[in-house]
N, C-alpha and C positions, 0 to 999 in steps of 0.2 A: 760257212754259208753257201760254198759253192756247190758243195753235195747236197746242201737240203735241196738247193735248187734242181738237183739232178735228180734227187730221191723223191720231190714231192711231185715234179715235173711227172718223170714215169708212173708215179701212183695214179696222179689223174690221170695220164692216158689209158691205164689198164682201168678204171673203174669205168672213163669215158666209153670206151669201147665194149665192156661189159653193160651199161646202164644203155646203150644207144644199142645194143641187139635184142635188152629185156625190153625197152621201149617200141622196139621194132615189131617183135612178137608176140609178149605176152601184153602190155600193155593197150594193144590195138583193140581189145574184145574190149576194157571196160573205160577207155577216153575215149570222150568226142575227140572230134576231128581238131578244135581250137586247143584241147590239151596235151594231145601229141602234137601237138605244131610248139606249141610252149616249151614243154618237153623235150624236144630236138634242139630247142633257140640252146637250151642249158646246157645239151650234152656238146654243142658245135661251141659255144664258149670256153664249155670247159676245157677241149680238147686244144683249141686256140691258145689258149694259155699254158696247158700241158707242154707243149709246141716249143711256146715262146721261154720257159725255164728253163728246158732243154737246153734251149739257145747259149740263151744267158750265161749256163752251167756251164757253158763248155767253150764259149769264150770272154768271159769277166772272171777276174779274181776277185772282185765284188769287195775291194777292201775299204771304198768310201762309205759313207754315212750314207748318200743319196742311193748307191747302188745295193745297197743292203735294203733299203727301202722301197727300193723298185721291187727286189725280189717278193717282202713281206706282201705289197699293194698284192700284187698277182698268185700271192696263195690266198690271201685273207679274202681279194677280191673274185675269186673263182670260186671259191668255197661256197659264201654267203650269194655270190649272186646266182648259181648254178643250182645248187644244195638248196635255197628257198622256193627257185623256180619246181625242182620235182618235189615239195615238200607241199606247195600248194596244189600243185597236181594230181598227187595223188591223194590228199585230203580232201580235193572237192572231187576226184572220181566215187568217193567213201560217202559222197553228203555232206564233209565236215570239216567245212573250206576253212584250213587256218591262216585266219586273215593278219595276221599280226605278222605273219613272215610277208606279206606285198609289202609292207616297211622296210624289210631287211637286203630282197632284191637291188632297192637304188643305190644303196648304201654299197653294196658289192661292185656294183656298176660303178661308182664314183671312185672304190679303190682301184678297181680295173682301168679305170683312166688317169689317175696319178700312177699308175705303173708306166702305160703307154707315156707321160708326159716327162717322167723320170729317163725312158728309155731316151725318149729324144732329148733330152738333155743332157745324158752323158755321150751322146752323138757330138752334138753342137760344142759340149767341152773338152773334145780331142780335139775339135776343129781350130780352136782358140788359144 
């Protein structure tokens, strides 16, 4: 678990960094201004998170139930919240807004925060 964390960590940053220089350049000519803004919110999450695995990877041996789940929240939750954000991005730059992923954003958002909330908790349970 701790290499995923380290292997899925560094995937999103390379994709982060590749998706936030196509969004920089090419994507400028065919989004409004509100869908590179959308756009950036995904790629600065995803990178946050990218960030935060790294972390993780390199210091948790990730051997509890909770911390295994922290790592899962933060890929599962990066993905789905990041990945729907340019997914409707660039389907409503097309005309052909897929609406059915603005459902799948929260849902990413809500694993992103029981990551966050796992994190603090294995904080608080060194503390104890």
């Amino acid at each position: 678990m701790v290499l995923l964390s380290q292997i899925i960590g560094a995937l999103l940053g390379l994709l982060g960094i590749i998706l936030g220089a196509f969004g920089a350049h090419k994507l400028k000519k065919s989004f409004s201004q509100e869908q590179l803004v959308s756009f950036e919110t995904g790629v600065k999450y995803q990178m946050y998170h990218a960030f935060v695995l790294l972390m993780i990877g390199f210091n948790y041996n990730l051997e509890t139930k909770a911390e295994q789940y922290m790592v899962l929240s933060f890929i599962l939750g990066t993905i789905l919240f990041s990945f729907s954000i340019y997914g409707l991005c660039v389907s409503a730059s097309k005309g052909k807004k897929l609406r059915f992923l603005g459902s799948i954003t929260p849902l990413g958002g809500l694993l992103l925060v029981l990551g966050w909330a796992l994190l603090f908790y294995s904080f608080i349970d060194t503390l104890i």
